[in-house]
C-alpha positions in Angstrom: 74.0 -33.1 51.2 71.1 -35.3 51.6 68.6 -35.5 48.8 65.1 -34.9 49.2 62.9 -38.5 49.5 63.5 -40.0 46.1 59.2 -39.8 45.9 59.1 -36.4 46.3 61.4 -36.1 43.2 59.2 -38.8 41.7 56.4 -37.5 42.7 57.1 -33.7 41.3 58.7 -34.5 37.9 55.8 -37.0 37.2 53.2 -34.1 37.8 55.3 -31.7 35.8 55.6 -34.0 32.8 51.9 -34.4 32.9 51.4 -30.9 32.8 53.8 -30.6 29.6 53.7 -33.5 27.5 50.8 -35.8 28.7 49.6 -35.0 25.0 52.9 -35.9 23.4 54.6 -33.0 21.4 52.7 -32.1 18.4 55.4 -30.1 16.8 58.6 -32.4 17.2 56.1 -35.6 16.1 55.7 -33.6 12.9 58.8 -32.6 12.1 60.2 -35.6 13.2 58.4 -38.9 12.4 61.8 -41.0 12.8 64.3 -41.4 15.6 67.1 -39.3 15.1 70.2 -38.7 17.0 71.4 -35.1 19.1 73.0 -33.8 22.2 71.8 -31.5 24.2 73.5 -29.2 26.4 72.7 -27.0 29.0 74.4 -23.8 29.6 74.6 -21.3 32.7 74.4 -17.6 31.6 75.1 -16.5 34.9 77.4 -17.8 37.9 75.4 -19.7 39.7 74.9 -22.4 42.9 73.4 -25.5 40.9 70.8 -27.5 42.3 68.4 -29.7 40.6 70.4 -32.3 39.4 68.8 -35.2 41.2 65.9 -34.1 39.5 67.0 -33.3 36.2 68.4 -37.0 36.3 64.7 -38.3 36.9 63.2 -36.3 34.2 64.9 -38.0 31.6 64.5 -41.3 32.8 60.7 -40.8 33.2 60.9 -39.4 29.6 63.4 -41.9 27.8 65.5 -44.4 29.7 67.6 -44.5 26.8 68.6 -40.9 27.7 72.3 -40.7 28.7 73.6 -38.4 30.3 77.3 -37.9 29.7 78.3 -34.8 32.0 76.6 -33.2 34.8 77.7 -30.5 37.2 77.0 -31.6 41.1 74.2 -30.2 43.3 75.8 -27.6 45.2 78.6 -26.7 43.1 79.2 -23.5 41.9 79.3 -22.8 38.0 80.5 -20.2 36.4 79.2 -18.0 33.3 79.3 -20.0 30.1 79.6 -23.3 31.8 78.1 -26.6 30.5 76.4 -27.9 33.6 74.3 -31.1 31.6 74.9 -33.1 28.8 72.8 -36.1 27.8 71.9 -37.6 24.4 69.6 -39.3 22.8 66.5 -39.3 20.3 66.3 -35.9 19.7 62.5 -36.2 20.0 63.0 -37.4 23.7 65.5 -34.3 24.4 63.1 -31.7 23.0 60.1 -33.3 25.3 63.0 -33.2 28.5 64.1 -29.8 27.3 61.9 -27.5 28.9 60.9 -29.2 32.3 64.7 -29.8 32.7 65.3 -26.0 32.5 62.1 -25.3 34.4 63.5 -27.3 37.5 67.0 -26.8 37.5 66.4 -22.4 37.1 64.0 -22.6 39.9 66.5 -24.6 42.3 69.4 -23.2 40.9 67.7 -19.7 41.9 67.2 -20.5 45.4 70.4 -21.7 45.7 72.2 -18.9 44.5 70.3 -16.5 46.1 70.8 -18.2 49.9 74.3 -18.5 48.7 74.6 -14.6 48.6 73.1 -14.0 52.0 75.1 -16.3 53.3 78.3 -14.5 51.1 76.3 -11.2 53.0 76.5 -12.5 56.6 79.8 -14.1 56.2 82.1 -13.5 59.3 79.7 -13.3 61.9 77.5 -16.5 63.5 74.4 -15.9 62.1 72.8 -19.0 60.3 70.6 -18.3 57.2 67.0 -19.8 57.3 63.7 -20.7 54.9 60.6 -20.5 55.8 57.0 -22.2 55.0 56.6 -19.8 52.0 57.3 -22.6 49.5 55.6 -23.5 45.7 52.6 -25.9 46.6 53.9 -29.5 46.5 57.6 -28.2 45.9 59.1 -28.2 49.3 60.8 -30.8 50.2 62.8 -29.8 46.4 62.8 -25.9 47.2 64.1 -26.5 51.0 66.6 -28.9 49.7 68.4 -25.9 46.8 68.3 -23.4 50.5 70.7 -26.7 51.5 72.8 -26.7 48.6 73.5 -22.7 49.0 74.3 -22.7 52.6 71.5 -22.2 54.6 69.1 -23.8 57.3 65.9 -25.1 57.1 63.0 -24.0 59.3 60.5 -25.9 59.7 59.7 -28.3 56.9 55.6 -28.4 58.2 53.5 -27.3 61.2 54.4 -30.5 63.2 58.4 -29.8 62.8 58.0 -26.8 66.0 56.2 -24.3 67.9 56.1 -21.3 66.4 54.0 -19.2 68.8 52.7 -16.0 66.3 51.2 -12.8 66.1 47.5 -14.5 65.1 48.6 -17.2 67.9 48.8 -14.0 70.8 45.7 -12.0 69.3 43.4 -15.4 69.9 44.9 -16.0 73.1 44.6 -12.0 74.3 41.0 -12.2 73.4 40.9 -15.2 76.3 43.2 -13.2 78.8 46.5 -14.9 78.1 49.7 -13.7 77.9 53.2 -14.2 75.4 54.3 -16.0 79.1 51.0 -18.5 79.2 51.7 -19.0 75.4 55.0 -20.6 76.5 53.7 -22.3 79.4 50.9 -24.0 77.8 53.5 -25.2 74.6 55.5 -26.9 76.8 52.7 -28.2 78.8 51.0 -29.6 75.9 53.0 -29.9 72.9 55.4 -32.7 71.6 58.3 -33.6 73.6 61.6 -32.2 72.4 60.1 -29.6 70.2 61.9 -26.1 71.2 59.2 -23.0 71.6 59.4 -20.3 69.2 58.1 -17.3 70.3 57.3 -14.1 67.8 57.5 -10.9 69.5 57.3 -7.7 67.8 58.0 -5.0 71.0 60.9 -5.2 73.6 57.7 -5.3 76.2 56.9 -8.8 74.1 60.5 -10.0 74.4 60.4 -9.2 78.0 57.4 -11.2 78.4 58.9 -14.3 75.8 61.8 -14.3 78.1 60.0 -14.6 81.3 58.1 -18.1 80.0 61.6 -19.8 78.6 61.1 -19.0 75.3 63.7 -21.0 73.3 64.2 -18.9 70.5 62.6 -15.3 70.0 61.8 -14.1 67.4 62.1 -10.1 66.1 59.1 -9.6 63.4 60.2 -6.2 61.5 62.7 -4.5 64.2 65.2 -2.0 62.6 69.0 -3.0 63.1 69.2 -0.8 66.2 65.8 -2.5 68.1 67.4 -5.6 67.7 70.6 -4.8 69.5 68.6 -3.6 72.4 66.6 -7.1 71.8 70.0 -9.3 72.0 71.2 -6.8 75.3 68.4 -7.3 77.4 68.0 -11.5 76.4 71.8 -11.6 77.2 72.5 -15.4 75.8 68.8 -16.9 77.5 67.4 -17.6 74.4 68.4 -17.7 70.7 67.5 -14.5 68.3 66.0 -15.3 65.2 64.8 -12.1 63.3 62.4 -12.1 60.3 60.5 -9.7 58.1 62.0 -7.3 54.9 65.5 -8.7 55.1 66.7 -8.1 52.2 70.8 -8.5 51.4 71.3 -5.0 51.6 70.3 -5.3 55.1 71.3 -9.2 56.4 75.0 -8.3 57.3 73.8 -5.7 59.8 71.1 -7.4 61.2 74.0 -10.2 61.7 76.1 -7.8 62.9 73.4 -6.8 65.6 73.5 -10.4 67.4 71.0 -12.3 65.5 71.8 -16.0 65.7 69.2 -16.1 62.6 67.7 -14.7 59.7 64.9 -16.3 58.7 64.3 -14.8 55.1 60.8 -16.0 53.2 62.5 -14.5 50.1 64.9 -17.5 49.3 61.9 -19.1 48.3 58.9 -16.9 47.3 61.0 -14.4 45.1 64.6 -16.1 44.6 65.0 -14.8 40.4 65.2 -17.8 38.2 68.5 -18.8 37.3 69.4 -18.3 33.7 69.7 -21.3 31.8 69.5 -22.3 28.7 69.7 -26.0 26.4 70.9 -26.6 23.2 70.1 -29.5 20.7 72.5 -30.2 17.9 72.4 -33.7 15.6 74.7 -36.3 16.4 76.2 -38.9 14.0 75.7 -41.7 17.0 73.2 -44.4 15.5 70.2 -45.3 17.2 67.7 -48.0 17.1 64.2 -46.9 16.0 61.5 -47.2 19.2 58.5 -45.9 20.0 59.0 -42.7 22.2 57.2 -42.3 25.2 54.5 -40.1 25.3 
């Protein structure tokens, strides 16, 4: 599975650090004026799809190089209830600056992961591909879209320059100008980038109708019940993929796959996947370490 640029990890854990311990940590500084050694584990609570490792990896070597980490699960394996996933020692002082940035990354990823996991669990047997959306954390994507990897799904597009996705706001402007779903398509492949397939949102079979008649690659069914989206699939008969969005929730994702959707594109995985529950613990170690200065 191919990591996210190794900036964008950069980038992220250096902005989270600076948001947690750009001030140093006024409690373990006080309690803890010399180096001391510990180990710090960190448990799942849960079974859970893990995904942050990568990340969790640069955290402590922006915190402590000296950090080592002795065990760690791999992204996009499964871990049980009660499982170590992490283990790293060190100062202690350096762990308990890690601690909670660590967990804050890895139960965010590990979240999404597991949740796209079960919709993919939900639509198992059929096709049907599971997909994110643009409905990310600000300045997180590249990490977020990267957990919907590690659990088994697709990404959509990663920004607006990745595809034409012709929406409902799209068709309203156009309307107001006398165009149609069919000039949509026709001017996107007149105009836009070459080899970019045309997306087309259509929220009535009269839409679908029209989406088809300008070569729509994919259409896409915005809030259609189970049932409109068999008669969707019947009359595109194979012409163009069916990607359906809006409210899927798992209860619903195996009959919507069931229906003939070739996706689901499910903002969900992203926007509301639960964090995973995590937690670390930091017990003292007999292992010797020189006194240094710890970074702040």
């Amino acid at each position: 599975m191919h990591l996210p640029p190794l900036q964008k990890i950069r980038d992220a854990v250096c902005l989270a650090l600076a948001e947690d311990v750009a001030l140093g940590d006024a409690t373990t500084a006080a309690l803890f004026p010399n180096p001391i050694g510990a180990r710090g584990m960190i448990v799942a609570h849960q079974s859970l799809i893990v995904a942050g490792m990568a990340v969790a990896r640069e955290v402590c070597a922006q915190i402590d190089p000296e950090i080592t980490i002795i065990r760690a699960a791999d992204d996009g394996s499964k871990a049980e209830n009660k499982a170590i996933v992490l283990v790293i020692e060190g100062d202690a002082r350096s762990l308990l600056m890690a601690e909670r940035v660590l967990l804050n990354f890895l139960q965010r990823l590990s979240g999404i992961a597991t949740l796209t996991a079960r919709f993919c669990q939900a639509t198992k047997g059929y096709p049907t591909r599971i997909l994110d959306t643009r409905k990310t954390t600000p300045g997180l994507r590249a990490l977020e879209k990267w957990a919907v990897r590690l659990g088994g799904g697709v990404n959509h597009r990663c920004s607006l320059g990745d595809g034409i996705l012709i929406k409902d706001n799209h068709l309203t402007l156009l309307r107001a100008h006398g165009r149609s779903v069919t000039d949509a398509c026709r001017l996107a492949r007149e105009r836009g980038p070459h080899g970019l397939r045309t997306i087309v949102e259509a929220q009535s079979l009269a839409q679908v109708r029209e989406a088809l008649t300008g070569d729509a690659d994919v259409i896409l069914l915005d809030n259609m019940t189970p049932a409109q989206v068999r008669q969707a699939v019947a009359m595109i008969k194979g012409r163009a993929l069916v990607e359906v969005s809006g409210g899927i929730t798992l209860d619903i994702a195996g009959e919507m796959a069931a229906a003939g959707a070739d996706y689901l594109s499910i903002g969900a995985l992203t926007h509301s996947a639960p964090a995973a529950n995590l937690s670390m613990d930091i017990a003292a170690t007999t292992r010797s370490r020189r006194s240094r200065k710890v970074r702040r």
